[in-house]
N, C-alpha and C positions, 0 to 999 in steps of 0.2 A: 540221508539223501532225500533229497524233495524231486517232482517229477516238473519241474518248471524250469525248461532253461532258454531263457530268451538269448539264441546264439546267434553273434553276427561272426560266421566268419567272411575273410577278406580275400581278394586277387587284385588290389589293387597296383596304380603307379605310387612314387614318388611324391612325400607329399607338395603340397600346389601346383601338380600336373593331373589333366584326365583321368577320371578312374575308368579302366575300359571292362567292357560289359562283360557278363562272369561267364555267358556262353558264346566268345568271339572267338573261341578255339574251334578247330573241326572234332566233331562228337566220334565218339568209339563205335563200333559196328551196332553193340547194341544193349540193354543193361544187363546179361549175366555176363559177356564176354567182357566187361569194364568190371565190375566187381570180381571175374578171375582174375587179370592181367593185375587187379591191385592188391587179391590176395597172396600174389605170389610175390610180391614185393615187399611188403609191409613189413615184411621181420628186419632189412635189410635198410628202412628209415629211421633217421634218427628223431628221435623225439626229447621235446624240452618244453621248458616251463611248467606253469600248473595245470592241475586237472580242473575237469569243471564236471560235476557230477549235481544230477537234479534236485540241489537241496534248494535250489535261488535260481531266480531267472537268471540263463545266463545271454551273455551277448559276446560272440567271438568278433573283434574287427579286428584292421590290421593298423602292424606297424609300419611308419613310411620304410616304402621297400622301392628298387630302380624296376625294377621289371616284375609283371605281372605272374602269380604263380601256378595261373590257371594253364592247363597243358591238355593235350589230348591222348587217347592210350594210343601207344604205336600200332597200329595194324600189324606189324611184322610178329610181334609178342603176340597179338591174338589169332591168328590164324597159322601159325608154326608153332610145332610143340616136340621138346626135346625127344619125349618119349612117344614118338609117333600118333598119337591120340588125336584124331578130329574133333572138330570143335563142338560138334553136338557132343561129346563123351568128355570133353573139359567142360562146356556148360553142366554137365548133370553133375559130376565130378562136385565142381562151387555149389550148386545147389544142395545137396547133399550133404556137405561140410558145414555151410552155415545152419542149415537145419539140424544139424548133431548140437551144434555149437549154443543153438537157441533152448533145445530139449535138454541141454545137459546145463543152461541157466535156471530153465524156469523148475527143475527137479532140484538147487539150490535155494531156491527161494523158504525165507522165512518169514514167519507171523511176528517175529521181533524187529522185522527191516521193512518199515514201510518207505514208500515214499510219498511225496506233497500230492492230494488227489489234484485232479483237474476239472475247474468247474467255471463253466462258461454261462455268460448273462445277455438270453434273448429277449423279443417281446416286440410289441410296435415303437414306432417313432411320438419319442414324447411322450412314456410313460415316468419314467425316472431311471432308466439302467446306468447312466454316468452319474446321476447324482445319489445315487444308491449309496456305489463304491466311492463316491468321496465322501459321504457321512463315515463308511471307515476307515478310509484312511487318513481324513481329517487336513484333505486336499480340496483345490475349486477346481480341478478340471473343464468340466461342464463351461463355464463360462469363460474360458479361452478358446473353443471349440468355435468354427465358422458356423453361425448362422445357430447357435448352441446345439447344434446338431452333430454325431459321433459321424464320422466319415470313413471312419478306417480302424482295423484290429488292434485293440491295446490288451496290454497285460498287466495285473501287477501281483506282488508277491506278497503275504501275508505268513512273518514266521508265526510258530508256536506259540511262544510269549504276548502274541499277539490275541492269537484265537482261544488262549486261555486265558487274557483279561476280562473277554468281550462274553466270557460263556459262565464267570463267576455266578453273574447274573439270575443265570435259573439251572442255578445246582440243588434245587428243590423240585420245578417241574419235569426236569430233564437230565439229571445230574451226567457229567460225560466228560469222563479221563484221556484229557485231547495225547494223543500214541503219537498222531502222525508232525511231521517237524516243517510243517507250514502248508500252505493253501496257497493255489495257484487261479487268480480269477481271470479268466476271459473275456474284455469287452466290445459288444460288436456292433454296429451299426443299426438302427430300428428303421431305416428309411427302407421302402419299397425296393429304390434302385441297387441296394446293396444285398442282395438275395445272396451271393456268390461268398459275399465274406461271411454270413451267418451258417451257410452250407459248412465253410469249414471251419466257423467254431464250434460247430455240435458236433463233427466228426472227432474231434481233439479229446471231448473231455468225457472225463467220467463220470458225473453228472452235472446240472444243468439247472440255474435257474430261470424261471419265466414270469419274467415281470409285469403287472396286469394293474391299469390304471380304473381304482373301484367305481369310481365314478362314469366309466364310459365302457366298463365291462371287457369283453373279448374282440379284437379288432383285427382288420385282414393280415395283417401282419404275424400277430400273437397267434392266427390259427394255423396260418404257413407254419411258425416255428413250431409248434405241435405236430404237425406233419413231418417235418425235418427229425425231430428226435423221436416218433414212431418210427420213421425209416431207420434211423441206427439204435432202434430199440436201447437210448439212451434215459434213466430214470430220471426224472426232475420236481421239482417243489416248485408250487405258485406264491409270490411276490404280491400282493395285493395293495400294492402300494398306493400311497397317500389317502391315506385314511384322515391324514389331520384339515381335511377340507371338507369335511363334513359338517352339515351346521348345528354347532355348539360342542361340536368336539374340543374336551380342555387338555389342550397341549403338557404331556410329562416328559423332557428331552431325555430320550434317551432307554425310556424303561418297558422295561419286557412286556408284551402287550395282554398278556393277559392280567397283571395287575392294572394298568392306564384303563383296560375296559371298565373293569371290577369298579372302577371311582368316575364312571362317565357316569352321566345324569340317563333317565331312564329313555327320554326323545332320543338322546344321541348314540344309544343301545340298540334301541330300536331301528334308529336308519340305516347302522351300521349292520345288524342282520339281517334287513331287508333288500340291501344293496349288496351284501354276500350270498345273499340266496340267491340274487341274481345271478352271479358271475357261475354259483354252480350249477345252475341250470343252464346257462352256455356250454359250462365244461360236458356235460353231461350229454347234451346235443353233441359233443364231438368223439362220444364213446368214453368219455373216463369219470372215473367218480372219484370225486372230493368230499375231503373234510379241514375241520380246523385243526391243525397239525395236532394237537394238546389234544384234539379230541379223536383222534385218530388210533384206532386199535389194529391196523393190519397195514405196516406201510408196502408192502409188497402189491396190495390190491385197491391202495386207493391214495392217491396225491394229496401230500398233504398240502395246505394253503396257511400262509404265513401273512400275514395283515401288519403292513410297513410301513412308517414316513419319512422318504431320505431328505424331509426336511428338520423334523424335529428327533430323527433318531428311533425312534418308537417303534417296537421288533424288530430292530435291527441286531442286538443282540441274541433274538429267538432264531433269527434266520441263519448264523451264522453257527452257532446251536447244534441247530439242525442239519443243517448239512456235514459239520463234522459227524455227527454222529450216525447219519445214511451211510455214509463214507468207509466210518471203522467199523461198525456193524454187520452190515449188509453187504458192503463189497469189499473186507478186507482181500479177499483171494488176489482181489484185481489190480490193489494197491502196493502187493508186495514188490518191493525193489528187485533187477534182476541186473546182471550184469551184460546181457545183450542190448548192444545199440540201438535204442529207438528214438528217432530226431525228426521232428516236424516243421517244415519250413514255413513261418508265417509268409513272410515277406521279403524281397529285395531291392537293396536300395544302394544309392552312394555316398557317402559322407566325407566331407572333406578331410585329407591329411591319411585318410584309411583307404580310401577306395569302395572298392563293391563289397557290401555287406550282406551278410544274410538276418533277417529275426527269424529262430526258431524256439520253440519248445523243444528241450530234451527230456522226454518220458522214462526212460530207462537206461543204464549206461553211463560211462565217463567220456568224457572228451578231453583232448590233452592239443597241445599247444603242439604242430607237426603234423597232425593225424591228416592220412591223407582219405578225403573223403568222395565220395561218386554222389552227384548232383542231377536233378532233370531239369536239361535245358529246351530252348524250344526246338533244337532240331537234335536233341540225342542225350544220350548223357555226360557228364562234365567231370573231370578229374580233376582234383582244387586240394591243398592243404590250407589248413588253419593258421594263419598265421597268427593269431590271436583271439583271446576271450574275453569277453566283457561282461558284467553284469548291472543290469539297474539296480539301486540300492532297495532294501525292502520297503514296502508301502509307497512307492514311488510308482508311480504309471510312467511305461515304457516310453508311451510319446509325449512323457516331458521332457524338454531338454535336463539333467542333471549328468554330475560326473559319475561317471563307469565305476565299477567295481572290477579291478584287473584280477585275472587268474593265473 
């Protein structure tokens, strides 16, 4: 199981009619009494198709359906109760339960069941965060992008097989037995006005890279997102990207940065630690201490900084390296797979032939095709089944068009 699942589920119409909005139902009293009324139903749903469990992004959308499956909870079911109990005592009642139900997950949890970390990509606008992850995924993204500029949250999924090609590389500086069954990258917006979608990609992951153009150092952006993952005291690695524009730097595509230094000329050595002393005397102005990851002996008390070019490739393999191995290391406890439901809604949208979709990440947990799920809409919460799951195929960014992966 991976902790990435890009879900669109659906309430849509019929396909080439309207898909009507996912919260045009009237909202339930309030969210425990929607999450009672649907615990007490759920045994009594029938459920079909396949599971979708965090090993892949996944994306639930629907099938063409005549009527919308979005409903609201009956008022009559939430405020009468067989067994004479008020509603305050059926609210504690559902709280109570789920909370057993999560305590008697996470007391399952093992160090052999990881799932896919999740690791999201800050920094300012116009460092390289899209052209990063397309040197791995060996996509152009970026330049399909308005104005080459990231506008909106993408994902993509990176199995195993993947992250053990990319780390063969420096099974001598860093050797690391990738456990976990793929890597979940978050991409977000570096423009100023997009503060809101970077807020919630640091909230999502488990950690965090921060992308820093060495040439122009720490910018208002980059120190915002510093700020943002001190707030959810999320751990992160510095990106020190584009190294290969430095003058007389001789381009090796592709290769781990500490040998490509080791064969610079002694100028281009030079501007390259002079230009990294720089950035950590910024870091350093903002309370944290850095080093060069390889030189780094306490990653708990000091970030490491990872020196990249997402154009010729170069530590890109060290960086990805690296973060597996924060990852299995340091935070397996966190990584464990558990069987309680946790799903994070990126986004909602409509697509034709489906209706109203949702993109989420699913972190922990199955989803199945039926399940009926409680939603926050803008005037309450929303009672919706799945009527479908979809998945972007691996190495694929969620906001390109390609075809779904069904479950």
């Amino acid at each position: 199981p991976a902790p990435a699942v890009s879900v669109e589920t659906s309430a849509g119409a019929g396909a080439g009619s309207p898909a009507p909005a996912l919260d045009a139902a009237p909202p339930a009293e309030s969210w425990e009494t929607a999450l009672d009324s649907w615990e007490t139903m759920a045994e009594s749903l029938p459920t079909t198709g396949g599971a979708a469990t965090p090993s892949a992004p996944v994306a639930a959308a629907a099938a063409p359906a005549a009527t919308p499956t979005v409903k609201p909870v009956a008022k009559a079911s939430v405020l009468a109760d067989a067994h004479g109990k008020s509603m305050d005592e059926r609210i504690d009642d559902s709280r109570e339960r789920r909370e057993a139900r999560k305590e008697a997950a996470e007391l399952a949890r093992s160090a052999d069941r990881l799932r896919s970390p999740i690791c999201v990509v800050l920094g300012h606008v116009d460092t390289g965060k899209t052209s990063l992850l397309d040197k791995i995924r060996r996509t152009n993204v970026q330049e399909g992008e308005a104005g080459g500029i990231t506008q909106q949250i993408g994902a993509t999924y990176f199995p195993a097989t993947r992250l053990r090609g990319a780390t063969e590389k420096l099974t001598k500086d860093l050797p690391v037995d990738v456990k976990v069954p793929g890597l979940l990258i978050i991409d977000t917006p570096g423009h100023e006005s997009f503060v809101n979608l970077r807020s919630r990609g640091a909230g999502l992951c488990d950690i965090a890279v921060l992308v820093v153009d060495i040439m122009h150092g720490l910018e208002r952006q980059t120190i915002e997102s510093i700020q943002l993952l001190r707030q959810r005291k999320t751990p992160f690695v510095v990106a020190l990207n584009k190294v290969d524009r430095m003058y007389g730097w001789e381009a090796r595509p592709n290769a781990s940065f500490r040998d490509t230094l080791a064969k610079q000329t002694e100028h281009a050595q030079e501007e390259f630690r002079t230009r990294m002393d720089r950035v950590l005397v910024q870091l350093a102005e903002q309370g944290l201490n850095a080093k060069l990851y390889y030189e780094n002996d306490d990653y708990r008390r000091n970030v490491s900084v990872v020196p990249t070019s997402a154009f010729t490739g170069e530590g890109v393999p060290d960086l990805l390296t690296l973060v597996v191995h924060l990852t299995q290391q340091l935070m397996a406890h966190r990584i464990m797979f558990t069987d309680y439901v946790d799903c994070n809604i990126l986004e909602v949208k409509a697509i034709d032939g489906l209706g109203t979709t949702l993109d989420v990440v699913l972190v922990n947990g199955e989803l199945k095709e039926g399940d009926t799920i409680v939603v926050c809409g803008m005037d309450g919460p929303i009672v919706t089944q799945i009527r479908a799951l979809l998945t972007p195929p691996p190495m694929r960014e969620m906001r390109v068009k390609s075809d779904y992966v069904h479950h």
